[in-house]
PyMOL Python script that loads the backbone (N, CA, C, O; Angstrom):
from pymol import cmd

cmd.read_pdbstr("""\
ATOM      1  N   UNK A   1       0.835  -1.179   0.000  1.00  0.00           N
ATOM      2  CA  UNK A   1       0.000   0.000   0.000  1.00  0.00           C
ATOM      3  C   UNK A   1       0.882   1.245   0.000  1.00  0.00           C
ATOM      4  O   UNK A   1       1.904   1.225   0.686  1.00  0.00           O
ATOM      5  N   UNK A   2       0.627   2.126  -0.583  1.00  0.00           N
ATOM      6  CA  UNK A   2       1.126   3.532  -0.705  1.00  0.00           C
ATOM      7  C   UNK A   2       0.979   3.986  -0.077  1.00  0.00           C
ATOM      8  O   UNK A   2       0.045   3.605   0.628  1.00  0.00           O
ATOM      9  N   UNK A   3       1.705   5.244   0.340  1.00  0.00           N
ATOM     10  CA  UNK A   3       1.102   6.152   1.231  1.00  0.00           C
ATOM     11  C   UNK A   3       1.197   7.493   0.390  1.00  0.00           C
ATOM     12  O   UNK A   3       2.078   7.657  -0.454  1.00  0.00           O
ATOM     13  N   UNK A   4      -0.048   8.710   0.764  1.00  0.00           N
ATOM     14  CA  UNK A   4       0.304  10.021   0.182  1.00  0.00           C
ATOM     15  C   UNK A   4       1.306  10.863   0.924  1.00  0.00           C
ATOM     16  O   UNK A   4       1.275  11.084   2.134  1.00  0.00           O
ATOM     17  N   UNK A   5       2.175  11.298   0.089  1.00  0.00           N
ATOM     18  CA  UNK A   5       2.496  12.139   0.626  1.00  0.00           C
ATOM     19  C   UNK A   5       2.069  13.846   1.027  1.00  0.00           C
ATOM     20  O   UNK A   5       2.057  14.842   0.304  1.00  0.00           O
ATOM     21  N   UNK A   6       1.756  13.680   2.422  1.00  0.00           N
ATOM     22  CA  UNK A   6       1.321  15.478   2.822  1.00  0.00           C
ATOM     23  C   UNK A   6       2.104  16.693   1.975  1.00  0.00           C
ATOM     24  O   UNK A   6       3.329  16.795   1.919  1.00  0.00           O
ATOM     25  N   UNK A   7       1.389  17.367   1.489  1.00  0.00           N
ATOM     26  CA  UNK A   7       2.458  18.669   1.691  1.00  0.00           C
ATOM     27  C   UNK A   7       3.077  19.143   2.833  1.00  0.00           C
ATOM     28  O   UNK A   7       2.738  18.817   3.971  1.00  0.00           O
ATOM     29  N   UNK A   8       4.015  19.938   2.549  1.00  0.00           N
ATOM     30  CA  UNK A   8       4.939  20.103   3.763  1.00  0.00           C
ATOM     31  C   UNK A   8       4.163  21.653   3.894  1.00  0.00           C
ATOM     32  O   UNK A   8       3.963  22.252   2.837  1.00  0.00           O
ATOM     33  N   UNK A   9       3.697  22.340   5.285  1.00  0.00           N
ATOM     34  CA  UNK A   9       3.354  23.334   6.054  1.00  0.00           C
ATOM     35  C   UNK A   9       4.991  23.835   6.474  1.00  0.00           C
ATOM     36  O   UNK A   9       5.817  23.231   7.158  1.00  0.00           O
ATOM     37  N   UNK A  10       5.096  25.138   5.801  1.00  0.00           N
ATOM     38  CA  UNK A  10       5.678  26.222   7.230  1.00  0.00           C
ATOM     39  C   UNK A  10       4.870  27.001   7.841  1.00  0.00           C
ATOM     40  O   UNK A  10       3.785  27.385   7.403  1.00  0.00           O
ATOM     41  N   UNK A  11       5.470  27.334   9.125  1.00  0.00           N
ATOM     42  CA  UNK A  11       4.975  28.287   9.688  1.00  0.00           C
ATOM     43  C   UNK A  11       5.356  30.399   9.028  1.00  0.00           C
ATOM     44  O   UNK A  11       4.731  31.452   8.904  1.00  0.00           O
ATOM     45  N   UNK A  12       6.599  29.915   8.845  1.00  0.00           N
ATOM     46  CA  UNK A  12       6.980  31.466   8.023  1.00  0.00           C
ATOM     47  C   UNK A  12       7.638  30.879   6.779  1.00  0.00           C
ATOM     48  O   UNK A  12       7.869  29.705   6.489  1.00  0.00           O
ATOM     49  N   UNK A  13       7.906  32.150   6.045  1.00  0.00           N
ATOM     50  CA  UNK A  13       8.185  31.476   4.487  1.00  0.00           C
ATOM     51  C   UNK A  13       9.290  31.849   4.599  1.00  0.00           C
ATOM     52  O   UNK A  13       9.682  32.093   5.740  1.00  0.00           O
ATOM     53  N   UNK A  14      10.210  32.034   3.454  1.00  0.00           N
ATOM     54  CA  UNK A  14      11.969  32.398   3.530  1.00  0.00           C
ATOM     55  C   UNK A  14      12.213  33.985   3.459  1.00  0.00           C
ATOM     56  O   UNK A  14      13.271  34.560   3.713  1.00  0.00           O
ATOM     57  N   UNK A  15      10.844  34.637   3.004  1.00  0.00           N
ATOM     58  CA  UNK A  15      10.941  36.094   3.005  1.00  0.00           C
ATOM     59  C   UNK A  15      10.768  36.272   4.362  1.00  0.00           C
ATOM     60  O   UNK A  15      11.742  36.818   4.881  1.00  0.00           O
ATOM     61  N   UNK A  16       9.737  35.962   5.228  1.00  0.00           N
ATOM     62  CA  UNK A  16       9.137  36.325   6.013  1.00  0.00           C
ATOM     63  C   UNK A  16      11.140  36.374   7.163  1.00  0.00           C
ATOM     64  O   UNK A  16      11.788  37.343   7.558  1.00  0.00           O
ATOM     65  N   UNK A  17      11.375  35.053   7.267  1.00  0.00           N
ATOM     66  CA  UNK A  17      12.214  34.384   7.827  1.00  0.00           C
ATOM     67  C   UNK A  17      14.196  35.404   7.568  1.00  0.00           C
ATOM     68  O   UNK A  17      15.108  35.557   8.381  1.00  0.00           O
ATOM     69  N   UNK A  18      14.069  35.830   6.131  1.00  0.00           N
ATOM     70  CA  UNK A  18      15.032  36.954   5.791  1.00  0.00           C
ATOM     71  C   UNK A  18      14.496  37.994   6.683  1.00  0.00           C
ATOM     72  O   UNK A  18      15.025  38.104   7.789  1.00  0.00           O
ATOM     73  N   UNK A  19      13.356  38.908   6.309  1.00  0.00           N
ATOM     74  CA  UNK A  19      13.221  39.866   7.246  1.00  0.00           C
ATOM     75  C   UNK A  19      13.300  40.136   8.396  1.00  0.00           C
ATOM     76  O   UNK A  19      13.572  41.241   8.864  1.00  0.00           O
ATOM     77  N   UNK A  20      12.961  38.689   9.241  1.00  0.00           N
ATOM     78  CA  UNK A  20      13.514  38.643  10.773  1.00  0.00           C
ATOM     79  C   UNK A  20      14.952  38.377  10.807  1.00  0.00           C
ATOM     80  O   UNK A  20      15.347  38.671  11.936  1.00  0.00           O
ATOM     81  N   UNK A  21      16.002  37.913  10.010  1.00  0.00           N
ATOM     82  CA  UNK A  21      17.316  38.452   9.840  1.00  0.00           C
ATOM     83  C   UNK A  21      17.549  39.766  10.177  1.00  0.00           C
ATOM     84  O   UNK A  21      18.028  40.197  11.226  1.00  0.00           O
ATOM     85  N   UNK A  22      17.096  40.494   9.005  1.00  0.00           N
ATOM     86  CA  UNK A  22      17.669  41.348   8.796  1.00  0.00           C
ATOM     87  C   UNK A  22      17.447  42.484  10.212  1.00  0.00           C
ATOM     88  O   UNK A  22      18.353  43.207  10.627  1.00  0.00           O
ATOM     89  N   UNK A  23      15.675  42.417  10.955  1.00  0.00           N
ATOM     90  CA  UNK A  23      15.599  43.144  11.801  1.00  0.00           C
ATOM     91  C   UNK A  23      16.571  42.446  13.099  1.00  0.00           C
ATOM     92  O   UNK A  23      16.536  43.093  14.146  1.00  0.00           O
ATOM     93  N   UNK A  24      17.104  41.658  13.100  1.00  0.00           N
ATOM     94  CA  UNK A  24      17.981  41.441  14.121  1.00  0.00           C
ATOM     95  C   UNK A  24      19.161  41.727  13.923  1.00  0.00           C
ATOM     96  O   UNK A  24      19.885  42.141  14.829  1.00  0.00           O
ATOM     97  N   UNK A  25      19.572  41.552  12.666  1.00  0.00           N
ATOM     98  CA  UNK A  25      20.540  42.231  12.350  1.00  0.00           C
ATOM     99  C   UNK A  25      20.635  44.200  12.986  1.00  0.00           C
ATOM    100  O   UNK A  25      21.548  44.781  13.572  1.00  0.00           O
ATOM    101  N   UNK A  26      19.649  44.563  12.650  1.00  0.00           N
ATOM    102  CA  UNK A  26      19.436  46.297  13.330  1.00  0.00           C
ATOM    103  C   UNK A  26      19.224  46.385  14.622  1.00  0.00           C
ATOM    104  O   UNK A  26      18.994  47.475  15.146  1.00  0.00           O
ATOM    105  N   UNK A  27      19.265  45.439  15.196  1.00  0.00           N
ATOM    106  CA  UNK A  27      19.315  45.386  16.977  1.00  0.00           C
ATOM    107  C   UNK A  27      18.302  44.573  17.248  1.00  0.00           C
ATOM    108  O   UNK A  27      18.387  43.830  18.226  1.00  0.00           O
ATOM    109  N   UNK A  28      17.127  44.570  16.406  1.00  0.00           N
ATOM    110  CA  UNK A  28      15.766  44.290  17.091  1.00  0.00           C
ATOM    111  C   UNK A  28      16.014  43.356  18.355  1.00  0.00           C
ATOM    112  O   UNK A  28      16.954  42.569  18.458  1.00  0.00           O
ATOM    113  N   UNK A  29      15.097  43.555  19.224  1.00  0.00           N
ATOM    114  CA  UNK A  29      15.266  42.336  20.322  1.00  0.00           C
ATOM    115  C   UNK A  29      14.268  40.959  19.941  1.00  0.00           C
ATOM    116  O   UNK A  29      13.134  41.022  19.466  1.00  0.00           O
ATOM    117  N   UNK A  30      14.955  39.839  20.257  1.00  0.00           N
ATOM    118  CA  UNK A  30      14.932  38.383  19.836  1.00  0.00           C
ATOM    119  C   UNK A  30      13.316  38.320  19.736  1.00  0.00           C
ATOM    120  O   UNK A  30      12.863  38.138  18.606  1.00  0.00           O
ATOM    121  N   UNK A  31      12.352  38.460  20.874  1.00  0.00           N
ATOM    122  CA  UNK A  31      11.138  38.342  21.384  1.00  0.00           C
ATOM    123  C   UNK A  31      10.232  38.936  20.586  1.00  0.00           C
ATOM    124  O   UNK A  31       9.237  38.369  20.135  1.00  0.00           O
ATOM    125  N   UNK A  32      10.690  40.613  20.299  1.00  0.00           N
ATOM    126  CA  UNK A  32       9.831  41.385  19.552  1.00  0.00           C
ATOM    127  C   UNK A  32       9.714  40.889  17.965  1.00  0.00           C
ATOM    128  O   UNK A  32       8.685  40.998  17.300  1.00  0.00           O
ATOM    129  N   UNK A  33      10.741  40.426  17.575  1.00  0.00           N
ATOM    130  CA  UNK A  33      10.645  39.976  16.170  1.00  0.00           C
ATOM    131  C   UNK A  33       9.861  38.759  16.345  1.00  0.00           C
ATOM    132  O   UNK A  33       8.846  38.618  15.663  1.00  0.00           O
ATOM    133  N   UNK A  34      10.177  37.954  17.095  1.00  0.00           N
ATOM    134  CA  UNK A  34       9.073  36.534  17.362  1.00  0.00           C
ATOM    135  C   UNK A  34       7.729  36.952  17.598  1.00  0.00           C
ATOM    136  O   UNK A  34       6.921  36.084  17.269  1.00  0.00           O
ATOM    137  N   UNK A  35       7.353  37.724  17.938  1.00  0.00           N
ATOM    138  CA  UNK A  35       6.158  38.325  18.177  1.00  0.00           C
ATOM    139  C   UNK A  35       5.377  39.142  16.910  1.00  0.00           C
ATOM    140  O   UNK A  35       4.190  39.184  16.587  1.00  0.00           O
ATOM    141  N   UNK A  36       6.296  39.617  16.480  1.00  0.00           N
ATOM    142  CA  UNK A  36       5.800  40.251  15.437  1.00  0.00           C
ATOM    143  C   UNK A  36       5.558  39.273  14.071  1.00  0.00           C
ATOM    144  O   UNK A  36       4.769  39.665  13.211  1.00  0.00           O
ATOM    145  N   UNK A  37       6.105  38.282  13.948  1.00  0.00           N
ATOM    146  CA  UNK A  37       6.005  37.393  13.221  1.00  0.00           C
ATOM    147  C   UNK A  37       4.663  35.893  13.451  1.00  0.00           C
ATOM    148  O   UNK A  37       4.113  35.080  12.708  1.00  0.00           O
ATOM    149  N   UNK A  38       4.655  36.211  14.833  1.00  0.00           N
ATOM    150  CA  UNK A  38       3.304  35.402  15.429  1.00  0.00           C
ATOM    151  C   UNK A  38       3.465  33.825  15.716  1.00  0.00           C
ATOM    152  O   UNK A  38       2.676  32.885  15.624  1.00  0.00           O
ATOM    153  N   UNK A  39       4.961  33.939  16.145  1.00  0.00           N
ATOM    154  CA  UNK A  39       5.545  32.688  16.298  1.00  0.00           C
ATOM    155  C   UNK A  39       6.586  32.499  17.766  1.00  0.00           C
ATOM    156  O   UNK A  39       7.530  33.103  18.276  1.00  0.00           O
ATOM    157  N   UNK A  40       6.027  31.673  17.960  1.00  0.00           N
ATOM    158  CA  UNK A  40       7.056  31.212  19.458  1.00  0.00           C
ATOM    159  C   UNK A  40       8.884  31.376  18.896  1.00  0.00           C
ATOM    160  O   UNK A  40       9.259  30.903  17.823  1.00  0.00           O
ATOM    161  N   UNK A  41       9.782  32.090  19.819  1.00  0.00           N
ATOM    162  CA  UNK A  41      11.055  32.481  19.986  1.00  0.00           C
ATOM    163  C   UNK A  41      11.903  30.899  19.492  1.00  0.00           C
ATOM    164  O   UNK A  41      12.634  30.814  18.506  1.00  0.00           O
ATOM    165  N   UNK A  42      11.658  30.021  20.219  1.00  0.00           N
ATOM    166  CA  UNK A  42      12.651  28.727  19.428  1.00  0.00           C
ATOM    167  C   UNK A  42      12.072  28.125  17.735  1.00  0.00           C
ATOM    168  O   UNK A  42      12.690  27.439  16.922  1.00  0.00           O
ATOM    169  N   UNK A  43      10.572  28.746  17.648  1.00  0.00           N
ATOM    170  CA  UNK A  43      10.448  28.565  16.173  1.00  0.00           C
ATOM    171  C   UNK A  43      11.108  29.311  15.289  1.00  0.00           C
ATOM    172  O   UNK A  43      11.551  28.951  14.198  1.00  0.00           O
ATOM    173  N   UNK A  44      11.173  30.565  15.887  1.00  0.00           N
ATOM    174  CA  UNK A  44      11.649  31.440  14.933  1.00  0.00           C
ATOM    175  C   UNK A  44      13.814  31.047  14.669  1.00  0.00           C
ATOM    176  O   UNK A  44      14.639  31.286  13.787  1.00  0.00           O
ATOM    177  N   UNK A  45      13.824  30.361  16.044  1.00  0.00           N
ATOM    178  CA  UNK A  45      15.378  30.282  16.585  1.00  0.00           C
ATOM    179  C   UNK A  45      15.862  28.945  15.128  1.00  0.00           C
ATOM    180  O   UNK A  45      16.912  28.937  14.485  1.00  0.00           O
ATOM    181  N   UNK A  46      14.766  28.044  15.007  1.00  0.00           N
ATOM    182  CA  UNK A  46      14.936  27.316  14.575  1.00  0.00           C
ATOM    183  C   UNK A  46      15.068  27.512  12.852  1.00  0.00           C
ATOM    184  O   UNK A  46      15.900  27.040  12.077  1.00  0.00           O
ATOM    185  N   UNK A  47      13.810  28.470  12.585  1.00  0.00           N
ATOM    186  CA  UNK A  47      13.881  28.633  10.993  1.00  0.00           C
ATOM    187  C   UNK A  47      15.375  29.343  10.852  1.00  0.00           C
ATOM    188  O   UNK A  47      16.194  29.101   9.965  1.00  0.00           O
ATOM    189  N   UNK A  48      15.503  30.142  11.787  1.00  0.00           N
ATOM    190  CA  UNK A  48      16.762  31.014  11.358  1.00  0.00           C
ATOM    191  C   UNK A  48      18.162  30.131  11.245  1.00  0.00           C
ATOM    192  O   UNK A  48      18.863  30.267  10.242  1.00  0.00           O
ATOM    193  N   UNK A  49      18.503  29.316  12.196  1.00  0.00           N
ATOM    194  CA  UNK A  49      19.113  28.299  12.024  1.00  0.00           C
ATOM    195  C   UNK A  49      19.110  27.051  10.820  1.00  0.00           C
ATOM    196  O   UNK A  49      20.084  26.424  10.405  1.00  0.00           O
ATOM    197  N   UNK A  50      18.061  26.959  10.526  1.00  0.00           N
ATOM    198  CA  UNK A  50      17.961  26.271   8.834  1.00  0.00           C
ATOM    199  C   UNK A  50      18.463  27.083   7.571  1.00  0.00           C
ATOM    200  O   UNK A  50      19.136  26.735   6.600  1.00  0.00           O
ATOM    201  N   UNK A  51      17.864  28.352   7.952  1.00  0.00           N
ATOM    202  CA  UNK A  51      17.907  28.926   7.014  1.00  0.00           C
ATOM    203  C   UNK A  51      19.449  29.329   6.519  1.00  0.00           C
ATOM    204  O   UNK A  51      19.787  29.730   5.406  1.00  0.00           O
ATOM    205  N   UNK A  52      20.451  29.046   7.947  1.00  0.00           N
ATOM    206  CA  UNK A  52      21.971  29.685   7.628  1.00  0.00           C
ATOM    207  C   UNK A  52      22.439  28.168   7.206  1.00  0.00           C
ATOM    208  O   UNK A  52      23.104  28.174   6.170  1.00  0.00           O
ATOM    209  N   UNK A  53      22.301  27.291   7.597  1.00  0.00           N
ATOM    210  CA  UNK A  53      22.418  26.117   7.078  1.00  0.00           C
ATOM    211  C   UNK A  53      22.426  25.486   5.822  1.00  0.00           C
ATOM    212  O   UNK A  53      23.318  25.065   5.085  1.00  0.00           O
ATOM    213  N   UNK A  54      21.131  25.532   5.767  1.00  0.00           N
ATOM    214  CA  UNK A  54      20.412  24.799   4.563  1.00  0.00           C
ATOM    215  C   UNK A  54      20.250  26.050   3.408  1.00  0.00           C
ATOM    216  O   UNK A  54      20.349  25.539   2.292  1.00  0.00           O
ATOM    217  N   UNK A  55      20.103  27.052   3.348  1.00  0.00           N
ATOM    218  CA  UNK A  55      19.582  27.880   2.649  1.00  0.00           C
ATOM    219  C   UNK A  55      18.384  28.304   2.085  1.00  0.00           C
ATOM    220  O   UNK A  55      17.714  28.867   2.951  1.00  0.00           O
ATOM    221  N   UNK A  56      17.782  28.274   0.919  1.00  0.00           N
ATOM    222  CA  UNK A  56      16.711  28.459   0.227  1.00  0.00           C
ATOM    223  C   UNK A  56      16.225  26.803   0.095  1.00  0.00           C
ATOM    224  O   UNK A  56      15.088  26.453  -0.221  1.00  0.00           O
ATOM    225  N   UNK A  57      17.053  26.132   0.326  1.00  0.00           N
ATOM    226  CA  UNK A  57      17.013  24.445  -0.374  1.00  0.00           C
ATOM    227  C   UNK A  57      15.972  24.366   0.658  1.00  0.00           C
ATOM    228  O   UNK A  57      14.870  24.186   0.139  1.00  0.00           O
ATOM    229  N   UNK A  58      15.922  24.468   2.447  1.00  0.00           N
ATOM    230  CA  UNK A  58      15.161  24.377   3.347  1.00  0.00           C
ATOM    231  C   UNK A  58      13.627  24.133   3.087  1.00  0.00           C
ATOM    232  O   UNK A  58      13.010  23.152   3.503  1.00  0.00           O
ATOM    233  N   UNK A  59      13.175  25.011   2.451  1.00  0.00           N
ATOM    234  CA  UNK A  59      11.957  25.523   2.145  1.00  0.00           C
ATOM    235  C   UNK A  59      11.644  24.041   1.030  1.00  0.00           C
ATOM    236  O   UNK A  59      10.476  23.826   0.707  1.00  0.00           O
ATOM    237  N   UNK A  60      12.605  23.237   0.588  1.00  0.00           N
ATOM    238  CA  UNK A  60      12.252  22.035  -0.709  1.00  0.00           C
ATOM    239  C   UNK A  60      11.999  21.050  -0.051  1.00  0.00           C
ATOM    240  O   UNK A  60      12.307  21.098   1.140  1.00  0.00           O
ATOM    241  N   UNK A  61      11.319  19.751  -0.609  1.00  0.00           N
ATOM    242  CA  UNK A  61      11.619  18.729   0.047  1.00  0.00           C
ATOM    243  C   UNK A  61      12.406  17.762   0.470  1.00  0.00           C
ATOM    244  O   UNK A  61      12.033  16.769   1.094  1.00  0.00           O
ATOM    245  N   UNK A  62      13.918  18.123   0.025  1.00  0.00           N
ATOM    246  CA  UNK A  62      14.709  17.445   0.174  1.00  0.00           C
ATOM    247  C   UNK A  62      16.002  18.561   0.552  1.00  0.00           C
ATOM    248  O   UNK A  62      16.903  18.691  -0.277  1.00  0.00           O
ATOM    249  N   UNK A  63      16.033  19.303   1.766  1.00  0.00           N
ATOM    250  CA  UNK A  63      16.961  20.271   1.994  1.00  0.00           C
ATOM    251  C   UNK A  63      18.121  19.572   1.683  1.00  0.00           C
ATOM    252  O   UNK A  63      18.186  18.343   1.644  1.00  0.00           O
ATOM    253  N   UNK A  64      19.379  20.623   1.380  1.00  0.00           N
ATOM    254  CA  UNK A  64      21.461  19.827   1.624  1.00  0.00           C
ATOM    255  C   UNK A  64      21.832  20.817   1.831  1.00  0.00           C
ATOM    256  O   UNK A  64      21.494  21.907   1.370  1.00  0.00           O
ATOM    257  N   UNK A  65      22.673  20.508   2.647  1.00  0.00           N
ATOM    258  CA  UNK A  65      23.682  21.883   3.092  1.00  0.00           C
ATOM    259  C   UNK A  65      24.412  21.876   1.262  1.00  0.00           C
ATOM    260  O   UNK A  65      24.499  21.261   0.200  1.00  0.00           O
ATOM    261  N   UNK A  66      24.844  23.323   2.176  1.00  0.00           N
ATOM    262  CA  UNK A  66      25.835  23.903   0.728  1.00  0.00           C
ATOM    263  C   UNK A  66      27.347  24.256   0.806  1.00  0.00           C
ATOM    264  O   UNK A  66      27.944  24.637  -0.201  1.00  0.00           O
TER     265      UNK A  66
END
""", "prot")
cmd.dss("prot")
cmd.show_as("cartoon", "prot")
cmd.util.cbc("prot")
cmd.orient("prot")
């Protein structure tokens, strides 16, 4: 028997996920950007961490580092 495969759900997309870069990059504090984005602080800890990782690939179904 097969199984379907789900689509994969994010919670933020890679723009969304750049822009909270970048406002941390300008000081923002950790919380306020998690907040403003409407996402718990280790979610956001986590996309950001993929995202330096993995890159744009993250967002595919088959992420690789680069």
């Amino acid at each position: 028997m097969k199984t379907k495969k789900l689509p994969v759900r994010f919670k933020l997309s890679k723009y969304q996920v750049a822009e909270a870069m970048e406002l941390l990059d300008q000081g923002v504090v950790f919380e306020t950007v998690a907040n403003e984005f409407d996402v718990h602080r280790s979610t956001l800890a986590k996309y950001i961490r993929c995202a330096e990782m993995y890159g744009y690939s993250f967002w595919s179904r088959n992420p690789r580092q680069d």
